[in-house]
C-alpha positions in Angstrom: -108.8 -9.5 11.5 -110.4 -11.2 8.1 -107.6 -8.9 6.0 -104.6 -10.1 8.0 -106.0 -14.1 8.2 -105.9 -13.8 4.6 -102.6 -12.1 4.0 -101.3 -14.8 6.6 -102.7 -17.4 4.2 -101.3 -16.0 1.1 -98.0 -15.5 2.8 -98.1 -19.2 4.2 -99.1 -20.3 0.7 -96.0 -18.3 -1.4 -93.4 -19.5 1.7 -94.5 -23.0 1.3 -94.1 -22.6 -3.2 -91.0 -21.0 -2.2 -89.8 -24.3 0.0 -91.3 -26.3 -2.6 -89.3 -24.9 -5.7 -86.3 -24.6 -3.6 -86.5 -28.1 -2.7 -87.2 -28.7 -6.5 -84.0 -26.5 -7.7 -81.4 -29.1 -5.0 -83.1 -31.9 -5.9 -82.3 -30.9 -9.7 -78.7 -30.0 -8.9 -77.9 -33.3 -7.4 -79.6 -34.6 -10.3 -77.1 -32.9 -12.3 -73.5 -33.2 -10.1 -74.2 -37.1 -10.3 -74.7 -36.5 -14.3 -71.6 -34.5 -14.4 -69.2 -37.2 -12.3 -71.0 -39.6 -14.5 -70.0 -37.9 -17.6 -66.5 -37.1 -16.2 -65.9 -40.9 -16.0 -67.1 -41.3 -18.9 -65.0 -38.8 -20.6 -61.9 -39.8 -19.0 -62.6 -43.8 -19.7 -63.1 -42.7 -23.5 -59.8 -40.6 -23.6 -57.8 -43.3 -22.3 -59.9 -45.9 -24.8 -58.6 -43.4 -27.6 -54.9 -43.3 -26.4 -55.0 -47.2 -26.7 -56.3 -46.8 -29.9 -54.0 -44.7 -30.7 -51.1 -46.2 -29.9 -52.0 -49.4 -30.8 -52.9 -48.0 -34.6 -49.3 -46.1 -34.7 -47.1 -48.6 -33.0 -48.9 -51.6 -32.8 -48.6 -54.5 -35.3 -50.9 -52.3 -38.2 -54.2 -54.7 -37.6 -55.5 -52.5 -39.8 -52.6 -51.4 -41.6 -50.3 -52.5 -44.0 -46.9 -52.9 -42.5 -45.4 -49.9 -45.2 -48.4 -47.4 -43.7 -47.8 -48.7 -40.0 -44.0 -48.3 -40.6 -44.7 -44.3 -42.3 -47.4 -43.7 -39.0 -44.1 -45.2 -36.8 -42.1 -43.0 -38.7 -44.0 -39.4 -38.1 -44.7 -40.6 -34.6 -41.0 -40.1 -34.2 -40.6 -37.1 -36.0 -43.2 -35.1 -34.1 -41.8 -36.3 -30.9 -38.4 -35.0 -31.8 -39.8 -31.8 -32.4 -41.8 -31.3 -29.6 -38.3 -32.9 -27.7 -36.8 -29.3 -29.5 -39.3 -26.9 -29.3 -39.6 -27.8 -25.4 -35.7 -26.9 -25.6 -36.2 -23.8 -27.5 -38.8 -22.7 -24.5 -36.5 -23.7 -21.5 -33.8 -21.7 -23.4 -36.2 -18.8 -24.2 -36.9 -19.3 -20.3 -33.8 -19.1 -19.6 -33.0 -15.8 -21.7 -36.0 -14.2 -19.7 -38.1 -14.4 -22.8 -42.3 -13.3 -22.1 -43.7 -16.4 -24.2 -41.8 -18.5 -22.2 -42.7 -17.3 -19.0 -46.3 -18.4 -19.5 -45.7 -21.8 -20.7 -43.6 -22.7 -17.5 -46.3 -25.7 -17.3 -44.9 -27.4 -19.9 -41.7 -27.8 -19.2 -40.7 -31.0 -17.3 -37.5 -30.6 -14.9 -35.9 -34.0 -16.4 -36.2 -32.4 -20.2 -33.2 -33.3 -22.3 -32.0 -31.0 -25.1 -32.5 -32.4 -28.4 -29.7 -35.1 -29.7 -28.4 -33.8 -32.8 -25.1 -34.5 -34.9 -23.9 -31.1 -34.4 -24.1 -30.9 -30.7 -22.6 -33.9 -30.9 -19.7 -32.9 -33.2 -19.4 -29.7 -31.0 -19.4 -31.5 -27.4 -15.3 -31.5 -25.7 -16.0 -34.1 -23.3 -16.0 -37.6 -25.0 
C-alpha cells in the first residue's frame, strides 16, 4: 500500500508537469501565431511602402533626382517592361510549341498578354 501511494504521487506529480508544460508550449504558440500575423502585416505594409517608393523615385517628379537621372530611371523602367512584355511572349509561344520550361512557368502568364509591338510585326501584319 505505502509503494503504490507513492507511485500514485509521483505519477500525479509528472501528469500534472506534463499539463503544466503542455499548457506552457500553447500558450507559447499563440504567443507566436499573433507574432507571425503581426509580422505578416508588417511585411506586407512595408512591401507596399517600398512600391510607393519606388514608383515615386522612377516616375515621380525626381524629388530627389535631377530631372536627366529621373528621365534615364523613366527610361529603363520602360525598357525592362518591354522585355519582360517579350520574354512573357517568348514563354506563351514556347507554351504553345509544347516546350518543358514553359510548362512550369504557366503562373506567369496572364490570359490578356499582348505580343510585343515591334516595327517588324508591324511591317509584316496584312490587315491594315
Amino acid at each position: 500500500p505505502q509503494q503504490l501511494a507513492e507511485r500514485y504521487a509521483d505519477l500525479a506529480a509528472s501528469h500534472g508537469e506534463a499539463l503544466r508544460q503542455r499548457e506552457e508550449r500553447e500558450w507559447d504558440n499563440a504567443r507566436l501565431r499573433q507574432e507571425n500575423a503581426r509580422l505578416r502585416l508588417e511585411n506586407r505594409r512595408l512591401r507596399r511602402e517600398n512600391r510607393c517608393l519606388f514608383r515615386q523615385a522612377l516616375l515621380g517628379p525626381g524629388h530627389d533626382k535631377s530631372g536627366e537621372e529621373a528621365e534615364a530611371l523613366r527610361a529603363q523602367l520602360g525598357r525592362l517592361q518591354e522585355k519582360h512584355r517579350r520574354a512573357l511572349w517568348h514563354l506563351r509561344r514556347c507554351r504553345v510549341a509544347g516546350g518543358p520550361e514553359a510548362s512550369e512557368l504557366d503562373d506567369l502568364l496572364e490570359e490578356d498578354e499582348q505580343p510585343p509591338s515591334t516595327p517588324e510585326r508591324e511591317k509584316r501584319s496584312l490587315v491594315p
